[in-house]
FIDODO-857839 format. One record per residue (C-alpha): x, y, z; residue in one letter. Coordinates in Angstrom, 3 decimals. Layout:
+----------+----------+----------+------+
|       xx |       yy |       zz | type |
+----------+----------+----------+------+
|        X |        Y |        Z |    A |
...
+----------+----------+----------+------+
END
This chain:
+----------+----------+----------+------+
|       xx |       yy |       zz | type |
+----------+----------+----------+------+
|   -8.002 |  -26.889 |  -27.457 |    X |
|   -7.808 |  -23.356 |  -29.131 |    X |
|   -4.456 |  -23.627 |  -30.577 |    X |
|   -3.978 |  -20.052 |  -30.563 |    X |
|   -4.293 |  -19.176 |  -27.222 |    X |
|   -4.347 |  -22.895 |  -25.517 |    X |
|   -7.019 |  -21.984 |  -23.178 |    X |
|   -9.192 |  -24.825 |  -24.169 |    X |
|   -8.985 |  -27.628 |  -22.346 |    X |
|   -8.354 |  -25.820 |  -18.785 |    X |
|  -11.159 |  -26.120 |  -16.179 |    X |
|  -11.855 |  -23.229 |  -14.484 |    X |
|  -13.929 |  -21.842 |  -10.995 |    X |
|  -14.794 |  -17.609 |  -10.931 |    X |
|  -15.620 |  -16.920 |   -7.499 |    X |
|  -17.744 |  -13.475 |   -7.942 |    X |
|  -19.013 |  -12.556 |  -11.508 |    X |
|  -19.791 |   -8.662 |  -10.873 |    X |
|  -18.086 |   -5.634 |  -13.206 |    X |
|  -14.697 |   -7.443 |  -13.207 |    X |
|  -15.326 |  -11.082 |  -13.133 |    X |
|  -18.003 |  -10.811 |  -15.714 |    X |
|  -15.342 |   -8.677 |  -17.962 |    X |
|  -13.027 |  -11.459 |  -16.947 |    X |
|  -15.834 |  -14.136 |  -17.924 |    X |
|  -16.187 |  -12.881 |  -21.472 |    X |
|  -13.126 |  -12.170 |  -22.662 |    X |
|  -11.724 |  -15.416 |  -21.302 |    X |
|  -14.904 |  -17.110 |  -23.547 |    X |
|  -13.557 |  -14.577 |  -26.592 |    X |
|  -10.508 |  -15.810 |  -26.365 |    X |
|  -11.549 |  -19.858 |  -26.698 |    X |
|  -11.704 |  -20.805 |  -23.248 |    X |
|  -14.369 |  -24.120 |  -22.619 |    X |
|  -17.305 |  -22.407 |  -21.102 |    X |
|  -18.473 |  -25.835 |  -20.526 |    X |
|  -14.995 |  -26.276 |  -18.274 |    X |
|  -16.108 |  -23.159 |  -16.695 |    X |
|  -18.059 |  -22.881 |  -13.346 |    X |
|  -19.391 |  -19.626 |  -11.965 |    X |
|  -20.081 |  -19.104 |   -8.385 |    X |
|  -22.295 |  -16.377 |   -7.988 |    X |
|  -24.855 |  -15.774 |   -5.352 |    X |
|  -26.648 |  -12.601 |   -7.116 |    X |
|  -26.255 |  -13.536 |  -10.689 |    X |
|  -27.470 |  -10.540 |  -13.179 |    X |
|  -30.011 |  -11.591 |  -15.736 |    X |
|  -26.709 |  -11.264 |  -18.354 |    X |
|  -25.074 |  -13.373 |  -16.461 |    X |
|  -27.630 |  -16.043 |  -16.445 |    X |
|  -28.308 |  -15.871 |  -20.114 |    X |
|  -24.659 |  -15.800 |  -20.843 |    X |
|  -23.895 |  -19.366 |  -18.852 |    X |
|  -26.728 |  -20.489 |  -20.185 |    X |
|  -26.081 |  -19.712 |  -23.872 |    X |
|  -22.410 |  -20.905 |  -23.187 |    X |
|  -22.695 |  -23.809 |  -21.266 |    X |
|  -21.397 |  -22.801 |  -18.768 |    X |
|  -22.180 |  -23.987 |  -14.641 |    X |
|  -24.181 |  -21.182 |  -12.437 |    X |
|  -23.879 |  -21.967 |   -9.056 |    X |
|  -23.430 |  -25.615 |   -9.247 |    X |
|  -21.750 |  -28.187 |   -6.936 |    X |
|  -18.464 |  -27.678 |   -5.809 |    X |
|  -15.538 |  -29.173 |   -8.234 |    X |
|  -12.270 |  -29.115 |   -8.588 |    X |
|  -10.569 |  -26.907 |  -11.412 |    X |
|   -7.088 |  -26.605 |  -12.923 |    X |
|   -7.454 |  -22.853 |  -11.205 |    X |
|  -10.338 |  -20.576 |   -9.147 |    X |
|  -10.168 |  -16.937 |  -10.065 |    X |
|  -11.106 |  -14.735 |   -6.681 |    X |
|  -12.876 |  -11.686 |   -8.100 |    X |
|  -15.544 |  -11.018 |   -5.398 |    X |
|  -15.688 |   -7.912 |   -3.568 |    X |
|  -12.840 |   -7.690 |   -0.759 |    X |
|  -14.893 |   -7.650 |    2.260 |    X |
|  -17.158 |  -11.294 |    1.294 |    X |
|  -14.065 |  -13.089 |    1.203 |    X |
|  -14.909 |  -14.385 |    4.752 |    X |
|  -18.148 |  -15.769 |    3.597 |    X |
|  -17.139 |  -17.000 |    0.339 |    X |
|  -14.081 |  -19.061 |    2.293 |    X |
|  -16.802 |  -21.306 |    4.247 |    X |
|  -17.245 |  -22.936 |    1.111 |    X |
|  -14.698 |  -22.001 |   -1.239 |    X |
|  -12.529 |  -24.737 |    0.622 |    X |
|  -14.840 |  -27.633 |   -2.223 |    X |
|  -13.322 |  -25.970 |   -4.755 |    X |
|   -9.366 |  -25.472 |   -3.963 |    X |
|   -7.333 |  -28.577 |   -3.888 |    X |
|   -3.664 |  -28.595 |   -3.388 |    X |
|   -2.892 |  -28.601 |   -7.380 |    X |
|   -5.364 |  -25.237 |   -8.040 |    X |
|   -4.177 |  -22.157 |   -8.946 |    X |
|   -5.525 |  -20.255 |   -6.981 |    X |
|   -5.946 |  -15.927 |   -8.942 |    X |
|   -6.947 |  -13.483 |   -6.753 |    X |
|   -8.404 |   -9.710 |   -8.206 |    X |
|   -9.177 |   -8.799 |   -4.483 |    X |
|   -7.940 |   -5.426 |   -3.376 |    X |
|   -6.407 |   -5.216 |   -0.192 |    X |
|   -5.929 |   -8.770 |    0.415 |    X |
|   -3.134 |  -10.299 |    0.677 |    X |
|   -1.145 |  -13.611 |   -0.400 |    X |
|   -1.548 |  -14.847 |    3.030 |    X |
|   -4.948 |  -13.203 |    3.872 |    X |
|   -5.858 |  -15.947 |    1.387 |    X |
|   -3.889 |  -18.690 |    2.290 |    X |
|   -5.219 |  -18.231 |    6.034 |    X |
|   -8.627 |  -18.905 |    4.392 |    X |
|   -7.760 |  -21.528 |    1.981 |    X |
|   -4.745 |  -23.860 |    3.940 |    X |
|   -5.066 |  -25.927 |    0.713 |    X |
|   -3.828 |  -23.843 |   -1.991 |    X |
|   -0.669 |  -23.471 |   -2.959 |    X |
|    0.469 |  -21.840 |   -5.816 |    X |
|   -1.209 |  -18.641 |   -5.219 |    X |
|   -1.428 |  -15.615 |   -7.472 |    X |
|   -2.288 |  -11.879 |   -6.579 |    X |
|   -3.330 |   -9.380 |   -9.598 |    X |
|   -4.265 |   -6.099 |   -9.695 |    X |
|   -6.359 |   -5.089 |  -12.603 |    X |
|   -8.620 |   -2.018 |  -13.288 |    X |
|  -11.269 |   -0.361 |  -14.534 |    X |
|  -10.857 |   -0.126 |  -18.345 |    X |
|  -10.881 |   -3.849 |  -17.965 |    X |
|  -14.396 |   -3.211 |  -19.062 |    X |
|  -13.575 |   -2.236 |  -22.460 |    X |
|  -10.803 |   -4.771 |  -22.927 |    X |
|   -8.259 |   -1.918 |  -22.060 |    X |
|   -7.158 |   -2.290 |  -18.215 |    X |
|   -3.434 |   -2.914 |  -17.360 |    X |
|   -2.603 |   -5.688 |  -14.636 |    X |
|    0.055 |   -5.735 |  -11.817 |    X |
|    0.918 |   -9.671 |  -11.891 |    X |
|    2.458 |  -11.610 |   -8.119 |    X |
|    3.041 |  -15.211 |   -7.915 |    X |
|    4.386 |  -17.115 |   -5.025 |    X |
|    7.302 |  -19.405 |   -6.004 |    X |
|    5.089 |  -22.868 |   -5.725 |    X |
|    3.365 |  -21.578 |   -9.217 |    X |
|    4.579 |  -22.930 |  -12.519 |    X |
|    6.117 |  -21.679 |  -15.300 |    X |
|    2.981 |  -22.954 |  -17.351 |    X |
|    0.634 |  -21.786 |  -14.872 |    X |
|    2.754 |  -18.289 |  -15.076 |    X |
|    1.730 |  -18.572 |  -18.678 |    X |
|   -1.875 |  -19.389 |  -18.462 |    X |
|   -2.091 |  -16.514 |  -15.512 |    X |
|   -0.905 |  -14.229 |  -18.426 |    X |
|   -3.548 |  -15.490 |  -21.035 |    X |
|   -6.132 |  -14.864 |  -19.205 |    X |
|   -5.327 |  -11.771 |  -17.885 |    X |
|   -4.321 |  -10.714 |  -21.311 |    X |
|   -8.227 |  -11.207 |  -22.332 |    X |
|   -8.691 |   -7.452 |  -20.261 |    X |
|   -5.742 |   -5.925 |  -21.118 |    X |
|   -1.787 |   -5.699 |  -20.738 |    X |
|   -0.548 |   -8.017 |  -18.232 |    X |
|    3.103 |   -6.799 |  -16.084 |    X |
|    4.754 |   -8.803 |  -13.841 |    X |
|    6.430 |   -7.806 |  -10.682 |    X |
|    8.973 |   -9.652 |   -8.356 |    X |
|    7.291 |   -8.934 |   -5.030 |    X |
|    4.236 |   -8.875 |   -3.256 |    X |
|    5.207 |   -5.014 |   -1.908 |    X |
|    5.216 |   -3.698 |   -5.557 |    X |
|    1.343 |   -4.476 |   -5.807 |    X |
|    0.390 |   -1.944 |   -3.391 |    X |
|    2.253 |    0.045 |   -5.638 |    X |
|    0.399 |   -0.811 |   -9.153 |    X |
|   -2.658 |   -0.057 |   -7.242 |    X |
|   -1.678 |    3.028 |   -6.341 |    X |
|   -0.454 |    3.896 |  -10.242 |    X |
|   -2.857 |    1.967 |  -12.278 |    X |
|   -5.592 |    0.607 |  -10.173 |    X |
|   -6.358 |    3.723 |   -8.689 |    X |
|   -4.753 |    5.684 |  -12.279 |    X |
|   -8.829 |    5.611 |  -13.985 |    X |
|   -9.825 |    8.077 |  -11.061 |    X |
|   -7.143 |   10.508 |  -11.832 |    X |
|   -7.537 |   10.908 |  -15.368 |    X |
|  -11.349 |   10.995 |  -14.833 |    X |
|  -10.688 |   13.779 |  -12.170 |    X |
|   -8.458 |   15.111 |  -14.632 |    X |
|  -10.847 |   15.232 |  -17.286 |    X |
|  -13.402 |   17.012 |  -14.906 |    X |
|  -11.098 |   20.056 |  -14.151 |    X |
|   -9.902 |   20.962 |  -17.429 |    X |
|  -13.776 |   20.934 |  -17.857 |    X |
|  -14.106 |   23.299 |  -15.217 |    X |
|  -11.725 |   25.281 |  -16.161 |    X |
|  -13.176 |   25.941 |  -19.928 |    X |
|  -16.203 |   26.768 |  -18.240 |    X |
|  -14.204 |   29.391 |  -16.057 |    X |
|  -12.774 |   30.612 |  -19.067 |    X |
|  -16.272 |   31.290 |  -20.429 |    X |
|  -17.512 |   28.396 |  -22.400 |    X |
|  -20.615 |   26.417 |  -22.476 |    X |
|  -20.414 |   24.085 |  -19.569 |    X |
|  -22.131 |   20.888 |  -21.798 |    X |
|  -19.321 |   22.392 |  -24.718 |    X |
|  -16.102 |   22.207 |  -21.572 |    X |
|  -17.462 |   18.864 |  -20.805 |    X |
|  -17.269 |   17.634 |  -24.570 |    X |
|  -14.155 |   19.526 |  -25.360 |    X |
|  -12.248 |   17.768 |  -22.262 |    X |
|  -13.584 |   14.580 |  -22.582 |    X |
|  -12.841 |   14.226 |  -25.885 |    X |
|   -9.185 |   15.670 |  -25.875 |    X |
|   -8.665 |   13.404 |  -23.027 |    X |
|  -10.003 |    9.855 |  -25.082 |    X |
|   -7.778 |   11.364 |  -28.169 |    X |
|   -4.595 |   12.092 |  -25.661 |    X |
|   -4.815 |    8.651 |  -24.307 |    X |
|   -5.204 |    7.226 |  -28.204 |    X |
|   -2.673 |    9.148 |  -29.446 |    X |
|   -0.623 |    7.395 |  -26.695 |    X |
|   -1.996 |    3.778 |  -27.871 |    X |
|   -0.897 |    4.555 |  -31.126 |    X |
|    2.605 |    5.169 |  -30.704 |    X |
|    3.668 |    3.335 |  -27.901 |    X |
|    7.856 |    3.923 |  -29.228 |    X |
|    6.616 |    7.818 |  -28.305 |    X |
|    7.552 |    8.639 |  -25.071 |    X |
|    4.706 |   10.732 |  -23.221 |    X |
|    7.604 |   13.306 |  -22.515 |    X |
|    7.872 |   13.857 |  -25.895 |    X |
|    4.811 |   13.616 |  -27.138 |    X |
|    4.260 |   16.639 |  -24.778 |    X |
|    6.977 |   18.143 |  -26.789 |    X |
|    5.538 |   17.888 |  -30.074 |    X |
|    2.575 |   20.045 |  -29.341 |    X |
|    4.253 |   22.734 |  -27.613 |    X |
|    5.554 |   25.290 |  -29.579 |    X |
|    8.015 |   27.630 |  -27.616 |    X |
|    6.060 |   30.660 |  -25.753 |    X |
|    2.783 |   29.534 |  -27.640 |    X |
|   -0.358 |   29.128 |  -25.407 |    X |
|    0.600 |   25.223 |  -24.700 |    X |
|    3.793 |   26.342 |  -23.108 |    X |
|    2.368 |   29.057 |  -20.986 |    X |
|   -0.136 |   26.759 |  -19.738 |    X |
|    2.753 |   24.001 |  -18.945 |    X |
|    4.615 |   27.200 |  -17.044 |    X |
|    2.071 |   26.746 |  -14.819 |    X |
|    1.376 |   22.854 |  -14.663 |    X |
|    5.065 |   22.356 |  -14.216 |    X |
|    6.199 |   24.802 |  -11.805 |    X |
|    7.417 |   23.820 |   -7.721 |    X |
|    3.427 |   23.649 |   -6.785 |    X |
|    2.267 |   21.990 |   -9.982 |    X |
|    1.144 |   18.945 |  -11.310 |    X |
|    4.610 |   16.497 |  -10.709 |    X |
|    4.621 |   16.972 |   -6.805 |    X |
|    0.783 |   16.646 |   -6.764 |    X |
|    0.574 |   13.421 |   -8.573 |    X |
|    3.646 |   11.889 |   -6.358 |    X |
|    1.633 |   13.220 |   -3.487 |    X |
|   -1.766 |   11.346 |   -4.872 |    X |
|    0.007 |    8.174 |   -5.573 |    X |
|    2.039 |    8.439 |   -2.150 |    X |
|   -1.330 |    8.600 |   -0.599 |    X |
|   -2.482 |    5.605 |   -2.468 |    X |
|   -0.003 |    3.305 |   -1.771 |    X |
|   -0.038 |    4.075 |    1.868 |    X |
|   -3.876 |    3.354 |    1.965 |    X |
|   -3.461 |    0.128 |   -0.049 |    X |
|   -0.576 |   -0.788 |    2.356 |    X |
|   -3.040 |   -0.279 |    5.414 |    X |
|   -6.148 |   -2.342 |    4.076 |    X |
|   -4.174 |   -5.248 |    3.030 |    X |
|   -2.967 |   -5.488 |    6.474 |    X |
+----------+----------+----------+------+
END
């Protein structure tokens, strides 16, 4: 057992190793997980994937067995197929994680009668890059340690938050899990918009990008500094920053937008998980 992180001696199913499971995959291995405890159940494994299990020790597509937990980190819509024969690998002392947007706690009990201590996460994108952020559910049949090890090894992409009801996901998804698009869409405007104003569109592109990566650092780096004030501290009264907040904060501007966007989200994410 890894002492640190006490991830070693669990025994572990990932049902779908694509963008997210395979981020999933190797930071769980970073952090000291057994990858010979580890199955993967993949049916289009990517050449990285097969040398990684391979290097690792780790089972491709091997018979079914039955793990301390089986992460669900397939695409949405296959969770119908994968069910058929899912059912080998969750017993009624799995934890079962599920990463599946739009499904719900008993869209996957329906599936798998068996399980029951359940989990629903919502992670995102910068989960690639060991940044994402996590919304965190668990139905009241999971443990306290199994709490714990959900956390761990969500904590391998990112910060982990926990939230006290199923509703609140739909929510998260609509903040963070859907947040990447927004600040990427973000990021694209203020590019137009230096074009607009006459530069270089490759020199907008670079000049938003990067003030967006050093924004969203800046933030990372002093996490006791409120965004609100952070704001502040670069905006010197009737300099060019605050005529250009006049503007992003008026009746029309940027607050009622985003709570529009995110409204929108939420309703959406309320709809496909049913």
């Amino acid at each position: 057992m890894t002492s640190d992180t006490g991830l070693g001696d669990i025994s572990l199913t990932l049902v779908g190793a694509g963008k997210m499971g395979g981020a999933m995959l190797q930071g769980w291995l970073k952090l000291g997980l057994n990858a010979e405890r580890v199955a993967v159940v993949e049916p289009f494994p990517s050449e990285s994937l097969k040398a990684l299990c391979a290097a690792t020790g780790a089972t491709l597509n091997g018979a079914p067995t039955l793990h301390d937990i089986v992460v669900l980190a397939t695409k949405p819509q296959m969770l119908d197929a994968a069910a058929q024969t899912l059912s080998a690998w969750v017993g009624p002392e799995t934890l079962v994680i599920s990463v599946l947007a739009g499904k719900t706690i008993a869209n996957i009990r329906a599936r798998l009668p068996l399980a029951k201590a359940l989990v629903r996460a919502m992670p995102n994108t910068p989960a690639a890059v060991g940044r994402g952020i996590t919304g965190v559910y668990a139905t009241e049949a999971v443990s306290p340690q199994q709490r714990d090890v959900t956390t761990k090894l969500l904590s391998a992409i990112g910060q982990v938050e926990w939230v006290g009801t199923e509703a609140q996901i739909d929510m998260v998804t609509a903040v963070s899990g859907s947040g990447p698009a927004y600040v990427f869409y973000l990021t694209e405007c203020l590019a137009k918009a230096g074009e607009a104003a006459g530069l270089p569109a490759e020199l907008a592109a670079r000049l938003a990008r990067a003030t967006v990566e050093g924004a969203g650092e800046l933030m990372f780096q002093e996490p006791q500094t409120s965004p609100a004030q952070l704001r502040i501290n670069v905006t010197s009264p009737g300099g060019t920053t605050a005529a250009a907040l006049d503007v992003l904060m008026s009746e029309g501007g940027l607050e009622p937008l985003m709570e529009g966007a995110v409204a929108a989200a939420k309703r959406r994410a309320g709809a496909l998980s049913g």
